[in-house]
C-alpha positions in Angstrom: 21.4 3.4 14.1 21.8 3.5 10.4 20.2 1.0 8.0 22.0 -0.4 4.8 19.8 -1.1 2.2 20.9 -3.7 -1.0 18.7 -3.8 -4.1 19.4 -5.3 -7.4 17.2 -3.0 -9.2 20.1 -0.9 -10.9 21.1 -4.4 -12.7 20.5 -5.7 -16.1 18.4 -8.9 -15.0 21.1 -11.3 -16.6 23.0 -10.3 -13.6 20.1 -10.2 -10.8 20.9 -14.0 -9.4 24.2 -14.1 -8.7 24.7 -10.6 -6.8 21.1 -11.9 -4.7 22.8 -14.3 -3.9 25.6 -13.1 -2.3 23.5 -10.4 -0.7 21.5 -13.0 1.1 24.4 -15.1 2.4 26.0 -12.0 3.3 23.4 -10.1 5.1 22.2 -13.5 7.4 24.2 -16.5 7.0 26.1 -18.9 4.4 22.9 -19.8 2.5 22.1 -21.3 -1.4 20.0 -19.3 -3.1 17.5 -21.0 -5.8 15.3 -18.9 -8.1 11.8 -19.4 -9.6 11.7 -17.5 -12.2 14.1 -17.2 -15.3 14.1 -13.0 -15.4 14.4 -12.4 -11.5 12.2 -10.0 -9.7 14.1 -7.1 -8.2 15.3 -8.2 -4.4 15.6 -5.3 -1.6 17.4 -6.4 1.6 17.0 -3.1 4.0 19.3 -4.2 7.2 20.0 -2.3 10.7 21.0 -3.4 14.5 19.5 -3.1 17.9 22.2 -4.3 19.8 23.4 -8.1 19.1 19.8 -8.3 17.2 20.1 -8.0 13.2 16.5 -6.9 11.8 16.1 -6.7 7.7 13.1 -6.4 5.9 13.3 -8.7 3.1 11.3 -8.5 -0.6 12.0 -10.4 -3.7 10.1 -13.2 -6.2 9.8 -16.5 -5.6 12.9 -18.3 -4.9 14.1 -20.9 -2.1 16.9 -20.4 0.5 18.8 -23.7 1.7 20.7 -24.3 4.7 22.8 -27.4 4.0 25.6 -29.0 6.1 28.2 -27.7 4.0 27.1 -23.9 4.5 26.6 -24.6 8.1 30.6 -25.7 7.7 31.3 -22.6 6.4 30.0 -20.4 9.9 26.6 -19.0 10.9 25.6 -21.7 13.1 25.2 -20.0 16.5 22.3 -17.6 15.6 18.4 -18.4 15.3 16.2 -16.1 13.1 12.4 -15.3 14.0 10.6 -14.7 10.7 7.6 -12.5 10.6 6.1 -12.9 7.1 3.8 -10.0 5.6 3.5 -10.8 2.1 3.0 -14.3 0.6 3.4 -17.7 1.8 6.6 -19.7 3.1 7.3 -23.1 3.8 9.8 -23.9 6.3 11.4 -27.6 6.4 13.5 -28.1 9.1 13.5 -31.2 11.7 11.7 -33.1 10.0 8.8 -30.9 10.4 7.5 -28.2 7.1 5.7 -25.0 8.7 3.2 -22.9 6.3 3.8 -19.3 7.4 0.8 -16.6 6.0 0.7 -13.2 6.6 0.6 -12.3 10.5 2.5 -15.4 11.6 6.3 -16.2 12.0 8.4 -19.1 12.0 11.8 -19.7 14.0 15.0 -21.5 12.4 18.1 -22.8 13.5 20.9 -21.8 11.7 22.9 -24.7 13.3 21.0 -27.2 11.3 19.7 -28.1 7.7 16.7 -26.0 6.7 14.8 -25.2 3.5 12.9 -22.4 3.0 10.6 -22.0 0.0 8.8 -18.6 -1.2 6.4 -19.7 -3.9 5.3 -16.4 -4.6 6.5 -12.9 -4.2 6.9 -12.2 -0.6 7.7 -9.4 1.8 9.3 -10.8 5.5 11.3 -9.4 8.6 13.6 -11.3 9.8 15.2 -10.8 13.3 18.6 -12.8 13.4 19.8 -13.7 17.3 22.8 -15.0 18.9 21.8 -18.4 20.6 23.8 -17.4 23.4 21.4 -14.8 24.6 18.3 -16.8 24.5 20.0 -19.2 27.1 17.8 -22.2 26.1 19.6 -25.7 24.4 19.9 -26.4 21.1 17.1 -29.4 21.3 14.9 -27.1 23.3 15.1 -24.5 20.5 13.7 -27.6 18.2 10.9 -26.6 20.0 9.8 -23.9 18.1 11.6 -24.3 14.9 9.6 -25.0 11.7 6.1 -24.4 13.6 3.9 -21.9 13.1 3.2 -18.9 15.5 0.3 -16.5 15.5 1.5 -13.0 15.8 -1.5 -11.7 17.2 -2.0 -13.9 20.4 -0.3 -14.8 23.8 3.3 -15.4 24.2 3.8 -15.2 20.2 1.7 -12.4 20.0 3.7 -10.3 22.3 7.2 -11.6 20.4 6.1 -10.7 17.6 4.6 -7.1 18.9 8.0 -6.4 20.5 10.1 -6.7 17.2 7.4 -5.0 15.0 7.8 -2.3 17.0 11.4 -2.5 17.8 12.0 -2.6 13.8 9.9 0.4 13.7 11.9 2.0 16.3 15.5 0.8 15.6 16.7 4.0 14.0 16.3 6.3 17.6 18.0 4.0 20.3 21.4 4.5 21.3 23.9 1.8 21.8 23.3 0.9 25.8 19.5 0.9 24.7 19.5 -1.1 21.4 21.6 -3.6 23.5 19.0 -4.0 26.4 15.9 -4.4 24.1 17.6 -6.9 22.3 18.2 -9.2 25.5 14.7 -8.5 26.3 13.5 -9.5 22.6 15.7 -13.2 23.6 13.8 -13.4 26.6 10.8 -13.4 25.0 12.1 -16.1 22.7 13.1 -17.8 25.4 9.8 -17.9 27.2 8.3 -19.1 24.1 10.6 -21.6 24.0 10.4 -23.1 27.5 6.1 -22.5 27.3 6.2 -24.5 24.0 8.2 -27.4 25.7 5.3 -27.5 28.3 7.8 -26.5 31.1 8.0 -23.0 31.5 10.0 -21.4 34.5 8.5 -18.9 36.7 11.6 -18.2 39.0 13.5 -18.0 35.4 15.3 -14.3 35.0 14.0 -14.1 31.6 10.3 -15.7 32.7 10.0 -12.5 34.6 11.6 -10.1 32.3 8.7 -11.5 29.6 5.8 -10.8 32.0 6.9 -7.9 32.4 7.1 -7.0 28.8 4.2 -8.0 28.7 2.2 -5.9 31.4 4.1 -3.0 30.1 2.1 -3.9 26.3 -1.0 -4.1 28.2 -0.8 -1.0 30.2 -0.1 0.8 27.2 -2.5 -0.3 26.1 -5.1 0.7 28.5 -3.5 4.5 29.7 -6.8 5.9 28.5 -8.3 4.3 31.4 -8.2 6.3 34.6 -9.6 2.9 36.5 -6.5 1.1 35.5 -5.3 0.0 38.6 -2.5 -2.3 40.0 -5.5 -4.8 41.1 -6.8 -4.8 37.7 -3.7 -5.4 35.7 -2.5 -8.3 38.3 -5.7 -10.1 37.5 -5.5 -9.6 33.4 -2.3 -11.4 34.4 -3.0 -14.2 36.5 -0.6 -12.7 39.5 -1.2 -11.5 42.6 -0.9 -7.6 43.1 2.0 -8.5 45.8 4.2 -10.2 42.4 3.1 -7.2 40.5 4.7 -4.7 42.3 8.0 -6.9 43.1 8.3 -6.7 39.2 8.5 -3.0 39.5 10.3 -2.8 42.3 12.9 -5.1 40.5 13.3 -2.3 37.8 13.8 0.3 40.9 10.3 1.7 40.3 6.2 1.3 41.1 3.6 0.4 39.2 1.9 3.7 39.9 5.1 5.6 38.9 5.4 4.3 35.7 1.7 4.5 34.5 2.6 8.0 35.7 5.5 8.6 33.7 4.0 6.6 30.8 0.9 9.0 30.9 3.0 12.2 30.8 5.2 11.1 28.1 2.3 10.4 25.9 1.4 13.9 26.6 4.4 15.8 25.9 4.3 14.5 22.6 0.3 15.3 22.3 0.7 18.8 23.3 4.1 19.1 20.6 1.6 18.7 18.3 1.7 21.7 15.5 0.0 24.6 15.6 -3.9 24.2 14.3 -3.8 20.5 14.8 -3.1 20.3 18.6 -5.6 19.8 21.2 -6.6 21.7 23.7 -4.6 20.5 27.7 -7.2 19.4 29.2 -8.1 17.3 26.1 -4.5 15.7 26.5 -5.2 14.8 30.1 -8.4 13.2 30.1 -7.3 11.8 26.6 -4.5 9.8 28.7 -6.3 9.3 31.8 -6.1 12.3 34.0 -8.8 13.0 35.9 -8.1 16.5 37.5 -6.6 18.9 35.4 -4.6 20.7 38.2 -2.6 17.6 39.2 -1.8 16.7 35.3 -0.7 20.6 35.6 1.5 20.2 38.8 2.5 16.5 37.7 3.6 17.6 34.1 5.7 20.7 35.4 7.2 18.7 38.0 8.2 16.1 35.6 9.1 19.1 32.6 10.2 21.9 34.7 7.4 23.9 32.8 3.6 24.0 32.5 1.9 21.8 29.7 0.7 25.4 28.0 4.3 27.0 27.9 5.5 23.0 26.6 2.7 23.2 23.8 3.6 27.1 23.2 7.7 26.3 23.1 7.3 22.9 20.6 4.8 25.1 18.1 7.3 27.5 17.9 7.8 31.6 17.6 4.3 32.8 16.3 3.0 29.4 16.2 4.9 28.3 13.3 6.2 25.0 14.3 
């Protein structure tokens, strides 16, 4: 999936305000533009898809977008935006409520109704623009979460916010079918954060159990070093029984122990494709990933592969080791 990136830095600054401005409105949504400073900054808008979900990296100076009822006339008004701010401060007015985003936190806004938001300083933000219709949650239960504050590094919000960093990371190698399944599951975490927020969150809810699992998935990752990671041990780092666990697999037409299986040997394949000179030895992969017995990561990797992990690490180096 390609990325289009927008710049004004090939502009005389005389002309800077008025093409940012129709970059912004045109990248996200029907939006006045208001800038800080009388020789504007240069503005970079870098802007790709993952299915229905719209991620752009945003830099510029200080300036403030508005969302009044007049551009919410003009269309836009059935998508929310998640913010994740990295550089600067922002304040979000919307609801009645103003929000102070820092670095590593995010805001949500509602593109159906008035907002303001003000970057007093130069800033550098994501933003992940959704269609309301996938989150599935009202628009008074999305005033929930707009103009507050999330930390991205904890909890519901903290796995949100890990999905899309990584899913903007990752946006250029999915294929269309993919893109458009991580993007329902990044509105199902949304929506969990939504109905959590309200105080009323739905276990039975498709999407509740879509975002636990998302979120046992981050987790295991996490922890594939571990050769005591077990199903036991993951249900209780969840607050689930180990009988819910597994019907969350089994849901996905899978185990738990298959895919900490699968997971493991994926992160060695890419270990072992390692150049020449910098890779490790096998068995360092395996017990690096949790193996404990050599021979089964041997069997296990040339069942999965149809080769051993030697001839895999011999075949991604290259003839003669040269890559």
């Amino acid at each position: 999936m390609l990325s289009l990136v927008s710049t004004t830095a090939a502009l005389p600054v005389t002309e800077r305000a008025d093409y940012w401005h129709s970059l912004v409105s045109g990248t996200f949504i029907p939006l006045d533009v208001a800038l800080h400073e009388p020789e504007p900054a240069v503005g970079t808008i870098v802007s790709r898809h993952v299915g229905a979900l719209q991620i752009s990296d945003v830099e510029a100076g200080p300036q403030a977008v508005i969302r009044s009822r007049r551009r919410i006339a003009q269309g836009g008004g059935h998508y929310v935006t998640v913010t994740l701010q990295h550089r600067g401060t922002a304040r979000l007015t919307q609801h009645g409520r103003q929000a102070v985003a820092v670095p590593g936190t995010f805001t949500c806004s509602d593109a159906g109704r008035p907002y303001r938001r003000e970057q007093p300083d130069e800033f550098r933000f994501t933003a992940f623009r959704l269609p309301k219709k996938d989150i599935g949650v009202s628009d008074d239960d999305l005033g929930a979460v707009t103009a507050t504050v999330f930390d991205g590094r904890s909890g519901t919000a903290g796995l949100l916010a890990g999905y899309l960093t990584r899913l903007a990371e990752q946006a250029p190698g999915f294929d269309a079918d993919t893109g458009h399944r991580l993007a329902l599951t990044a509105a199902d975490l949304l929506a969990v954060l939504v109905r959590e927020r309200q105080g009323r969150p739905d276990p039975h809810a498709p999407e509740a159990a879509r975002g636990i699992l998302a979120r046992i998935k981050e987790y295991v990752r996490r922890h594939l070093a571990d050769p005591g990671l077990t199903p036991e041990r993951i249900a209780a780092a969840h607050h689930i029984s180990v009988r819910h666990l597994h019907r969350l697999f089994e849901a996905e037409g899978t185990s738990v122990g298959r895919w900490i299986h699968a997971e493991r040997l994926d992160r060695c394949r890419r270990d072992l494709a390692r150049r020449a000179g910098t890779g490790p030895t096998v068995s360092a992969v395996a017990q690096s990933w949790g193996f404990v017995s050599p021979s089964h990561f041997s069997r296990s990797f040339r069942a999965a592969y149809g080769m051993t992990p030697r001839a895999w690490q011999a075949a991604s180096r290259g003839p003669a080791g040269t890559g």
